[in-house]
LOLUMTI-620676 format. One record per residue: residue number from 1; x, y, z of N, C-alpha, C in turn. Coordinates in steps of 0.05 Angstrom, whole numbers, plus 5000, padded with zeros to 4 digits. Layout:
BEGIN
NUM,X,Y,Z,X,Y,Z,X,Y,Z;
...
***
This chain:
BEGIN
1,4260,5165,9798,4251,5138,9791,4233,5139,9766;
2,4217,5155,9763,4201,5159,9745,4210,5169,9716;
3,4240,5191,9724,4253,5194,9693,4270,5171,9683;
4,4278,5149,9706,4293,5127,9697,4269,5109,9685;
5,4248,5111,9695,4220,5097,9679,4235,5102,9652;
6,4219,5126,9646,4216,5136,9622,4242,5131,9601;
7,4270,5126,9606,4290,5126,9596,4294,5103,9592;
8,4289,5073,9606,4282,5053,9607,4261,5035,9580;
9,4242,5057,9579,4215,5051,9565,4215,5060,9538;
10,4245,5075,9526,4258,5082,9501,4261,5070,9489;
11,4258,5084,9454,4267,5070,9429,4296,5052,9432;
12,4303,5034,9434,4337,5015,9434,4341,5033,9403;
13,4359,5040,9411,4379,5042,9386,4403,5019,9374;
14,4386,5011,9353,4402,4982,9351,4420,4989,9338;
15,4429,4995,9315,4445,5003,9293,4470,5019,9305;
16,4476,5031,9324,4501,5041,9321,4521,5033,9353;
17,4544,5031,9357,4548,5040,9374,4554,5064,9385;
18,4566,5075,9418,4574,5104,9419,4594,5093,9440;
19,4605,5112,9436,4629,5114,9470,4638,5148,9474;
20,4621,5159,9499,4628,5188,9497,4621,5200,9476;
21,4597,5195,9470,4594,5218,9449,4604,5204,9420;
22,4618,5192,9418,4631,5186,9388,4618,5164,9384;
23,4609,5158,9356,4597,5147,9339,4624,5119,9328;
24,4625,5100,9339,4651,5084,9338,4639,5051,9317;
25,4615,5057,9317,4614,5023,9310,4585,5024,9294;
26,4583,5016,9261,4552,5022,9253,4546,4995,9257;
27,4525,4979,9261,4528,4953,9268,4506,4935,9255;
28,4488,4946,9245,4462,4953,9221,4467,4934,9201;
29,4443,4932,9190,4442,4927,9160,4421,4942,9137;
30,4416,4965,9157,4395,4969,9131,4405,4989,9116;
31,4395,4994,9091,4419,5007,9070,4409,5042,9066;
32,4389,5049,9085,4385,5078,9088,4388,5085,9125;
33,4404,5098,9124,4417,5110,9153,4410,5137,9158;
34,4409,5135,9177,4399,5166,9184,4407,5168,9213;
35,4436,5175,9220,4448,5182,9249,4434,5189,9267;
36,4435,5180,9289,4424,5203,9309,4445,5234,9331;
37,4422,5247,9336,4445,5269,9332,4448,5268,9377;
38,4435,5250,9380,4442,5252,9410,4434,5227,9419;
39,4434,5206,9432,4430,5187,9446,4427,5193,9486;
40,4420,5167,9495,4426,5158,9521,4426,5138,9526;
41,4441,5140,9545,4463,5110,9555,4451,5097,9586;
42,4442,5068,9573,4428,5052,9595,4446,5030,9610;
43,4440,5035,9641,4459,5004,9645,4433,4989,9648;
44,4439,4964,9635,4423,4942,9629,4412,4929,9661;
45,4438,4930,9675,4433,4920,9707,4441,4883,9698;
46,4450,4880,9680,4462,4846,9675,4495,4852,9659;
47,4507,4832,9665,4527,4825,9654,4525,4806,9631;
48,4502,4802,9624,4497,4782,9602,4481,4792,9577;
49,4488,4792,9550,4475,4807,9530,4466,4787,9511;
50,4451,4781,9497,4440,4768,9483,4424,4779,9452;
51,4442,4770,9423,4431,4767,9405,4418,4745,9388;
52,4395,4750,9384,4386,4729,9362,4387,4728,9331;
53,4388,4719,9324,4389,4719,9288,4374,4698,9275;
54,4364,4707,9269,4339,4689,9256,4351,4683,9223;
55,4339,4660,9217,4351,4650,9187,4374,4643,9182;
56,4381,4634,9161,4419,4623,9147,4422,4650,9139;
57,4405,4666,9128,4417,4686,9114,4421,4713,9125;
58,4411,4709,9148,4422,4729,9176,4440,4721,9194;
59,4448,4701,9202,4473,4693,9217,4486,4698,9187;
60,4496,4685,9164,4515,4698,9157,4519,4722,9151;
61,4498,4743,9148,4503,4765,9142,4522,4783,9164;
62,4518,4773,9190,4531,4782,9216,4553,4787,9214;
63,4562,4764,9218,4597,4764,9203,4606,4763,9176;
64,4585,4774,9155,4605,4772,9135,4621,4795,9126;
65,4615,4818,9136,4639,4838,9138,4664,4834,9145;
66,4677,4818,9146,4702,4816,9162,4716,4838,9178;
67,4715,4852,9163,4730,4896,9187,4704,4900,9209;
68,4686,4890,9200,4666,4898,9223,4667,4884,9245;
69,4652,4905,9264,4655,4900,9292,4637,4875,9293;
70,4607,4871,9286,4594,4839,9290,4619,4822,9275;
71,4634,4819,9258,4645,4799,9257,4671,4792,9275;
72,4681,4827,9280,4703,4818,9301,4690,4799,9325;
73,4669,4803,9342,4651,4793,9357,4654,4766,9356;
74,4642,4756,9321,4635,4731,9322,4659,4708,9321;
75,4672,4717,9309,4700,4707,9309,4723,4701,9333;
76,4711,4725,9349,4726,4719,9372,4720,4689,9396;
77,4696,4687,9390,4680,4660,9402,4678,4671,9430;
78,4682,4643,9451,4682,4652,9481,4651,4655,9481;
79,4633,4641,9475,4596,4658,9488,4590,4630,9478;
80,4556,4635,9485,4541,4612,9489,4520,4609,9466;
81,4517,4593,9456,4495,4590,9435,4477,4571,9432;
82,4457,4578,9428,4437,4560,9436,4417,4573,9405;
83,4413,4539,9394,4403,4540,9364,4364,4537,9367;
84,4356,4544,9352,4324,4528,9344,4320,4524,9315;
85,4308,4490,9318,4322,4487,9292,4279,4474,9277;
86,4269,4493,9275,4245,4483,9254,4227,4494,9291;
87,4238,4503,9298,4216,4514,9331,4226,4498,9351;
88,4251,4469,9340,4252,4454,9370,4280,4470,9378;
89,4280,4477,9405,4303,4486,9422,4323,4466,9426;
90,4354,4468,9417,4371,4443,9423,4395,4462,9448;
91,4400,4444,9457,4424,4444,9482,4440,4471,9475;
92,4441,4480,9493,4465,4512,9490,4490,4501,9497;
93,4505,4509,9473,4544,4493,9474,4563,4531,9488;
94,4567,4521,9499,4607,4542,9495,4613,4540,9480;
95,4622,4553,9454,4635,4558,9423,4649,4570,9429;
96,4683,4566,9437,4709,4580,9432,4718,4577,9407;
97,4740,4597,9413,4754,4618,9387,4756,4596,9362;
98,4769,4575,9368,4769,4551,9350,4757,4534,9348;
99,4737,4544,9355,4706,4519,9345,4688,4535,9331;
100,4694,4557,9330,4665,4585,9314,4666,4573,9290;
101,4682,4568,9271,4678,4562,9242,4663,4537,9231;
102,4675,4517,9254,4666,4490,9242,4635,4479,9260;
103,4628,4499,9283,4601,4502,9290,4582,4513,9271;
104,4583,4531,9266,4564,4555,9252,4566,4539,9222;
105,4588,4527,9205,4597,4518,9189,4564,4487,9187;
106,4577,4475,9215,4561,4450,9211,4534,4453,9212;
107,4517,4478,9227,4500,4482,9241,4491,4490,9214;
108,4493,4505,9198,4482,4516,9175,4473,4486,9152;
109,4494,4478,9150,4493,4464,9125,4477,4438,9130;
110,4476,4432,9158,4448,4414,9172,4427,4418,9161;
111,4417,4446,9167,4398,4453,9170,4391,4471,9134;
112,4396,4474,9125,4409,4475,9098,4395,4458,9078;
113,4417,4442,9082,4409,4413,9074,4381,4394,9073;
114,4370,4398,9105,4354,4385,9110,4322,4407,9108;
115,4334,4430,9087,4308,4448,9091,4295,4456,9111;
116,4306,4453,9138,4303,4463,9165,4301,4495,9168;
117,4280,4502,9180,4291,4533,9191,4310,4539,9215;
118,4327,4560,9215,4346,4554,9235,4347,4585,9251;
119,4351,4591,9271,4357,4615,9287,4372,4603,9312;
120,4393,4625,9312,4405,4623,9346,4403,4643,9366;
121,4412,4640,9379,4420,4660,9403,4443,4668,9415;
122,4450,4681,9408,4485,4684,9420,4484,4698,9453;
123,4505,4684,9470,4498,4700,9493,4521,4705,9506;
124,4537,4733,9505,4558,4738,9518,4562,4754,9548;
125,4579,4738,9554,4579,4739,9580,4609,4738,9590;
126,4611,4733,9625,4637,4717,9628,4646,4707,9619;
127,4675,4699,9616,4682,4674,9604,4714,4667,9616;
128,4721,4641,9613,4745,4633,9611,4767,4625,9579;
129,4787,4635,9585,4804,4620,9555,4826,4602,9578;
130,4820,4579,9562,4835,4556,9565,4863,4554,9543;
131,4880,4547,9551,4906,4541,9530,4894,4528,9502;
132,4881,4516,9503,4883,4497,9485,4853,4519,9470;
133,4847,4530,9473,4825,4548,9460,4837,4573,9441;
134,4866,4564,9440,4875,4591,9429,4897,4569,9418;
135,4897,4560,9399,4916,4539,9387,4933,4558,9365;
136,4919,4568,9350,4933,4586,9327,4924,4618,9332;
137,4939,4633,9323,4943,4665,9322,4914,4682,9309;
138,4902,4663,9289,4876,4674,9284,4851,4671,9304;
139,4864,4652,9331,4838,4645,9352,4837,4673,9371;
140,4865,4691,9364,4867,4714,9391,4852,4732,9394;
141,4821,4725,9380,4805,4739,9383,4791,4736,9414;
142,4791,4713,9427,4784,4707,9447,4792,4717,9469;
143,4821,4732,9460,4833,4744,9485,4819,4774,9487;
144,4808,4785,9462,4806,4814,9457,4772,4819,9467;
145,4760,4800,9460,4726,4814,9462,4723,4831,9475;
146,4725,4825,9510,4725,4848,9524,4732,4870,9519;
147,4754,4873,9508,4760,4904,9502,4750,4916,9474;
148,4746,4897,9464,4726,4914,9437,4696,4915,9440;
149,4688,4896,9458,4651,4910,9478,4658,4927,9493;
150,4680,4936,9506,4677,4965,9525,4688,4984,9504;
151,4708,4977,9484,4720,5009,9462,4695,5021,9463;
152,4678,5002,9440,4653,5006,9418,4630,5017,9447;
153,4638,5022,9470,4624,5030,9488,4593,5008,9508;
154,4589,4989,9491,4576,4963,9507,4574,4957,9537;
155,4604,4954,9536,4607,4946,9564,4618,4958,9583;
156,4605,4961,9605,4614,4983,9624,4642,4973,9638;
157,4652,4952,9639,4676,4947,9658,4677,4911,9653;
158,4702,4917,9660,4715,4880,9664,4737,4876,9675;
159,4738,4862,9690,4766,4848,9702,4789,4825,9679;
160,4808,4825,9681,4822,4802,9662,4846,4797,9688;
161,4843,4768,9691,4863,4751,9712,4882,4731,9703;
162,4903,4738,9701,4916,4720,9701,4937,4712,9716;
163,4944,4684,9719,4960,4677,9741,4957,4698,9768;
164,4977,4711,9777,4977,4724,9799,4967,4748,9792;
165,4959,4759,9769,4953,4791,9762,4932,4793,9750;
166,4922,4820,9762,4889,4814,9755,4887,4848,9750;
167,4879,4864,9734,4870,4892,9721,4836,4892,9719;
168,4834,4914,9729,4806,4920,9725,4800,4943,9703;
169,4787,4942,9684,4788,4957,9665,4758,4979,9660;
170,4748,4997,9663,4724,5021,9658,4725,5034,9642;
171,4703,5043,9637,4700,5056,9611,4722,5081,9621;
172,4719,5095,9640,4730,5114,9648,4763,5112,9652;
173,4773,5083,9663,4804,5081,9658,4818,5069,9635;
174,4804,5065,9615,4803,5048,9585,4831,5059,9579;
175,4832,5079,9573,4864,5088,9555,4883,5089,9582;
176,4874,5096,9604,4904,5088,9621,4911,5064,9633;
177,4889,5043,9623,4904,5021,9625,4913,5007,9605;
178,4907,5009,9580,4918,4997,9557,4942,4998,9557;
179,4967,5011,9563,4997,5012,9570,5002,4984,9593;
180,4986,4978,9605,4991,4958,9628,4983,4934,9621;
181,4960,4940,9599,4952,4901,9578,4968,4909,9561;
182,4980,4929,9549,4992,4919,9525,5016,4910,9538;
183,5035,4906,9561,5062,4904,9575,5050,4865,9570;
184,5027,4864,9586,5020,4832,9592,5025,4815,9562;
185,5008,4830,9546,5002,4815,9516,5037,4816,9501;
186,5051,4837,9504,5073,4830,9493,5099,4807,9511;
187,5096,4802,9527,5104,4785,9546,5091,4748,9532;
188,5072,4753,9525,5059,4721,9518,5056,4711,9546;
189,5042,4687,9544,5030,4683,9564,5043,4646,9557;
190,5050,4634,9580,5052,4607,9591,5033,4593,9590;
191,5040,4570,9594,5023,4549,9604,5005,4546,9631;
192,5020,4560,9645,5017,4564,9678,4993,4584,9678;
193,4989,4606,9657,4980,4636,9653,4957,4631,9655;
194,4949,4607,9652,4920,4598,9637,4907,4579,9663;
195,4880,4582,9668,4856,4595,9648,4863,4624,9655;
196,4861,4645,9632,4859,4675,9635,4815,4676,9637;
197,4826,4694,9655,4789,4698,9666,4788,4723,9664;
198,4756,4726,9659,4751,4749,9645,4729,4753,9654;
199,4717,4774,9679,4690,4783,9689,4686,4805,9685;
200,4656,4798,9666,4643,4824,9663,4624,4837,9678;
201,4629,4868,9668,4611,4890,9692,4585,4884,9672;
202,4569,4904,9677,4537,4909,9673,4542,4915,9641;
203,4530,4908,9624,4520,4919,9596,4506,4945,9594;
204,4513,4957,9573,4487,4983,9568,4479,4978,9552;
205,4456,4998,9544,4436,4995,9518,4446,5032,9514;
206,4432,5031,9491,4432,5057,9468,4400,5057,9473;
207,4392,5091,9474,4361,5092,9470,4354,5115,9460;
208,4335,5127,9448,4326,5150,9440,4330,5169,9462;
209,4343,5195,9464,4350,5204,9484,4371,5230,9483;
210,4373,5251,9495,4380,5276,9486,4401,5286,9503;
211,4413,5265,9527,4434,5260,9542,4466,5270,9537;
212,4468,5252,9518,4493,5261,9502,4489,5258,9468;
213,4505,5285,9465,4513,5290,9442,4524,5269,9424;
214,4516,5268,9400,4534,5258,9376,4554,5279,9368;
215,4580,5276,9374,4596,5300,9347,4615,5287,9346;
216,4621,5266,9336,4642,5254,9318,4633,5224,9307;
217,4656,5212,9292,4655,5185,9270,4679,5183,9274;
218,4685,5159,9286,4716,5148,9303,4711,5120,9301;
219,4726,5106,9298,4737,5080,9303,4740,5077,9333;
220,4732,5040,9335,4738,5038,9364,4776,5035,9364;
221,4794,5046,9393,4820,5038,9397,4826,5013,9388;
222,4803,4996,9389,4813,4967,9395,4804,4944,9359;
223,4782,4957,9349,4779,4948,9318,4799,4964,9300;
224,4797,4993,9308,4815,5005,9292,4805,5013,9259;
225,4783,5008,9253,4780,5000,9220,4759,5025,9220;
226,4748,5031,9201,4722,5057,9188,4707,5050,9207;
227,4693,5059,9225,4661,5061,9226,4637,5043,9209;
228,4645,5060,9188,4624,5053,9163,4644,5031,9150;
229,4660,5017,9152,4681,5010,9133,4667,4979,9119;
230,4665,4989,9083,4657,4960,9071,4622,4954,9080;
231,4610,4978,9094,4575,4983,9101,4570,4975,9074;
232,4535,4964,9072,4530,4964,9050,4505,4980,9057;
233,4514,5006,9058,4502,5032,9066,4495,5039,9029;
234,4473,5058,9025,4457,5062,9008,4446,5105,9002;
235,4436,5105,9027,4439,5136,9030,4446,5140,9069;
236,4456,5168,9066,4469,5166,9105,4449,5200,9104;
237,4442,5202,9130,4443,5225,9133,4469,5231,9158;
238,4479,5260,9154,4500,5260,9173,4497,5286,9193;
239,4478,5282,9215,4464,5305,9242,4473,5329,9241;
240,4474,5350,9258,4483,5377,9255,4491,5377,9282;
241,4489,5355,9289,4515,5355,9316,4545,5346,9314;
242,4553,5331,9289,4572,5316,9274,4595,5342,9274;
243,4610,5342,9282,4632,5355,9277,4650,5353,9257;
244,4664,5324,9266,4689,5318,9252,4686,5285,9245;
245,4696,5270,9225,4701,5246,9209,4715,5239,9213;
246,4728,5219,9227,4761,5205,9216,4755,5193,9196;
247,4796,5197,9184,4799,5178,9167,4791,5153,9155;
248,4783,5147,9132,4781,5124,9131,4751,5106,9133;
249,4733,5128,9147,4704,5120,9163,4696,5115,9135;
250,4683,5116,9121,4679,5102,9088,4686,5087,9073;
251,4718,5077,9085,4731,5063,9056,4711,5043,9050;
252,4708,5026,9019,4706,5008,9008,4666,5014,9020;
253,4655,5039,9021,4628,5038,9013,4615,5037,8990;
254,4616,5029,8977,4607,5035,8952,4578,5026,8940;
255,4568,5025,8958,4532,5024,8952,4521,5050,8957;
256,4546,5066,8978,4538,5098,8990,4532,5115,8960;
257,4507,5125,8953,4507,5132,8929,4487,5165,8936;
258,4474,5173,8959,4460,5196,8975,4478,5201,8993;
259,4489,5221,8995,4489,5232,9022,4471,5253,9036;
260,4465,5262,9045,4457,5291,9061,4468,5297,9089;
261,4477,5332,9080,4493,5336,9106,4473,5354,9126;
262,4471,5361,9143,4459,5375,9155,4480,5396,9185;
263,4507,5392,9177,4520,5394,9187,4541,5420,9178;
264,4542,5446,9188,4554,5468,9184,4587,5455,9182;
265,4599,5444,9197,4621,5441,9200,4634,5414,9187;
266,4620,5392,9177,4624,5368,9156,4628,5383,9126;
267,4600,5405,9119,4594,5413,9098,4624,5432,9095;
268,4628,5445,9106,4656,5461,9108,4688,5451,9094;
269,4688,5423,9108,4704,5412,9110,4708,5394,9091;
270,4684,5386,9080,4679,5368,9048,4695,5385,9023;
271,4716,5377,9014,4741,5395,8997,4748,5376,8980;
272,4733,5345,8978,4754,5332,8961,4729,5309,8963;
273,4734,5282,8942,4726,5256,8947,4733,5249,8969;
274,4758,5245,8976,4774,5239,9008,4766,5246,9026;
275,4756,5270,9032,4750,5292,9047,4728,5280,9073;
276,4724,5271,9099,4710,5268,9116,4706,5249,9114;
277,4732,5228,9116,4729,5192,9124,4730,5180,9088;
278,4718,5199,9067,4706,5189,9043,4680,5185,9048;
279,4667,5210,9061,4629,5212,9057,4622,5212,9026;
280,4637,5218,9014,4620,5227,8987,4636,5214,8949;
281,4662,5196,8964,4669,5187,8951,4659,5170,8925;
282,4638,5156,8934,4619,5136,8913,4592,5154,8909;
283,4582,5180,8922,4562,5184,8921,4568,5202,8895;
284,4530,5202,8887,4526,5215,8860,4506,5234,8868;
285,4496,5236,8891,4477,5256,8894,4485,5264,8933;
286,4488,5300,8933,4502,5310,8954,4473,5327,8966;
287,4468,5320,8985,4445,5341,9000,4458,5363,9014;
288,4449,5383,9011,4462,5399,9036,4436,5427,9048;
289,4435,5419,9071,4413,5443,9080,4413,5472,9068;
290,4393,5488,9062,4402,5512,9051,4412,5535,9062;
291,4407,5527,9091,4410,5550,9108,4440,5550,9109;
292,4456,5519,9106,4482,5518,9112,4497,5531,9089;
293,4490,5534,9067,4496,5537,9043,4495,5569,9043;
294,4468,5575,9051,4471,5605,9050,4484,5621,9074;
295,4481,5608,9094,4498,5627,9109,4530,5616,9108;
296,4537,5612,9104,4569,5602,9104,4589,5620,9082;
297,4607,5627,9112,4619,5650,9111,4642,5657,9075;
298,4642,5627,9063,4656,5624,9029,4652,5599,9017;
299,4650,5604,8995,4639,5583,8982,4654,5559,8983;
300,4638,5539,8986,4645,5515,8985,4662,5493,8944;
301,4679,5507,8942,4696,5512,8916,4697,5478,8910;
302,4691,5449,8921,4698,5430,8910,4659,5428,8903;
303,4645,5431,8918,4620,5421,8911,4605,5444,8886;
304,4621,5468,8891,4606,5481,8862,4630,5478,8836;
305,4644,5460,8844,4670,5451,8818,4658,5444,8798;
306,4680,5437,8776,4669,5425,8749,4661,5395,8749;
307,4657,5380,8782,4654,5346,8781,4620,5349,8784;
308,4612,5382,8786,4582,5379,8792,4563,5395,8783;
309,4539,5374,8774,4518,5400,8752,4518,5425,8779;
310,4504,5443,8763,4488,5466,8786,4466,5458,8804;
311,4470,5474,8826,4463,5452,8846,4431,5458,8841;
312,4407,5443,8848,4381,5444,8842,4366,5448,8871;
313,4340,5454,8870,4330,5462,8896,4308,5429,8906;
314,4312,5421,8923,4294,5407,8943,4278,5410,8966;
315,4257,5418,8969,4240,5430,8991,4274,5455,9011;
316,4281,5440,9035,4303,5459,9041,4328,5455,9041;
317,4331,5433,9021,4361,5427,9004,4374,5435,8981;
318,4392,5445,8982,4407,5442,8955,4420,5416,8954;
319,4417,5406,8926,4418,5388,8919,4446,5382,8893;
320,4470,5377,8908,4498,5381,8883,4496,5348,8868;
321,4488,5343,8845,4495,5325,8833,4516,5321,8811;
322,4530,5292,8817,4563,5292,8801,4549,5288,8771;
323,4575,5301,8760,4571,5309,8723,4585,5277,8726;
324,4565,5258,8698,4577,5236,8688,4581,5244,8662;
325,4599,5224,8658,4609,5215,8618,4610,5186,8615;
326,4613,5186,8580,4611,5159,8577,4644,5151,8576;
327,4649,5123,8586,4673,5115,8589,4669,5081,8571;
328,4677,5077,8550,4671,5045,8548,4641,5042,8553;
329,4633,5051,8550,4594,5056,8542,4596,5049,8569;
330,4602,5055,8580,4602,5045,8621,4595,5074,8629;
331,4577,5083,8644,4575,5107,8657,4587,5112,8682;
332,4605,5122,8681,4624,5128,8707,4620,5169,8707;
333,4632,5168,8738,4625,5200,8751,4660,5209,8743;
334,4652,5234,8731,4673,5252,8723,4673,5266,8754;
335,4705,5253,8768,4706,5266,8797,4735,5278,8794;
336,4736,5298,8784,4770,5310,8777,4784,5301,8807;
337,4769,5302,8832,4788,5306,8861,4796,5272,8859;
338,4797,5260,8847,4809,5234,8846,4836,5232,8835;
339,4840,5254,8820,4865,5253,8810,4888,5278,8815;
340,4873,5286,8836,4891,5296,8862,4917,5288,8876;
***
């Protein structure tokens, strides 16, 4: 009881998600990152989660990633929101899949307009989809939430019912039932199908905590897109528990301008711009521990290449910075692995 105190009474780790260990969802906005190299995983003890966003220029920042997971979220609708508009509290609505745009749409430009301060509260939970809540092919987000709060690791379990058939889904049977929703979803669903119901298990939290490991950067099954993808990430550090990168975990970063690796087996594996999701693709300045540098069993041949001065010393970094030239009086990085 007393170590669940204590685990309880932890830093929240807001910024990322995990599932098993893997690093699936950055969820953040601030533009210096610094991974963690182990987490622990809380059940909340509710089926109800709740974000607030304070300002116009924080609700849209939520969703304006489009590949990201807060906007897959917001888009999908199905949850409850409840506004304060200058400190007064107004009525909490149900916002389905096809009412998210022209709510949030009207709700802004009100308040906007009328120089109002505005914050809401989003609150996801159970829910039902009604036929008529899913009118066009861009609303099918309403069918998915659930399974992109349990991929990105959120949510511990859910039921989805329809008509006579009802699947229960866990973190633990996640991939052996996706063959049995994907049979349902390619079938389409009737008139009769509906309402499809959707009960959720308990929520977790992320907390400072040495439980489980970090060693990977994965996409959730169910977003599918970078991790980091289109971040307006700035410098990353990347842990020495980090193993391996998927594909792709970087595309379209391009504020990423620091990296630092602290990682024997990332640093290894870094052979190109491309190289580990695209960690280092936009960056101009490469950290790498010294110990990794010096003990490692052959040289690392793309970071001591011709794309980089000699590397310089930092307390216990080496420090590879990219050789620039002038291009159209524009200063761009001479990165030969681009033309690979």
């Amino acid at each position: 009881m007393f170590f669940d105190k204590l685990i309880e009474n932890a830093k929240v780790i807001e910024d990322f998600a995990f599932r098993d260990g893997v690093l699936t969802a950055y969820v953040g906005s601030s533009g210096d990152v610094v991974i963690p190299a182990s987490y622990s995983r809380v059940d909340t003890g509710s089926n109800v989660k709740t974000i607030t966003l304070n300002g116009v220029h924080e609700i849209q920042a939520f969703y304006a990633n489009e590949y990201s997971y807060n906007s897959m979220l917001f888009y999908a609708g199905q949850y409850y929101v409840t506004p304060t508009v200058n400190g007064e509290t107004l009525e909490e609505t149900f916002v389905t899949a096809g009412q998210v745009e022209t709510y949030f749409d009207t709700l802004i430009e009100n308040a906007t307009t009328a120089g109002q301060d505005l914050s809401v509260e989003i609150k996801f939970t159970s829910y039902d989809v009604e036929f008529t809540d899913v009118a066009t092919e861009a609303q099918f987000g309403a069918f998915m939430r659930p399974f992109l709060e349990l991929s990105a690791g959120y949510l511990s379990s859910f039921s989805m019912k329809t008509g006579e058939t009802e699947i229960y889904v866990t973190q633990e049977n996640f991939e052996e039932q996706m063959s049995a929703l994907e049979t349902i979803f390619s079938q389409g669903f009737e008139v009769e199908d509906f309402p499809i119901i959707y009960t959720y298990g308990n929520f977790s939290k992320f907390v400072e905590g040495d439980d489980i490991q970090v060693t990977s950067i994965e996409a959730t099954m169910i977003l599918n897109e970078g991790a980091f993808e289109r971040a307006l990430v700035e410098s990353i550090v990347i842990p020495s528990s980090i193993t391996s990168i998927a594909n792709a975990t970087f595309t379209d970063c391009t504020s990423l301008q620091e990296v630092t690796i602290e990682s024997a087996e990332i640093y290894a594996q870094l052979l190109s711009d491309d190289a580990c999701g695209g960690l280092v693709k936009n960056a101009t300045t490469i950290k790498v521990l010294k110990t990794i540098v010096d003990d490692a069993g052959s040289e690392n041949t793309f970071l001591t290449g011709d794309a980089f001065a000699e590397p310089a010393e930092e307390g216990e970094y080496y420090v590879f910075t990219k050789i620039y030239f002038q291009v159209n009086q524009k200063r761009e990085p001479c990165i030969l692995a681009r033309f690979f």
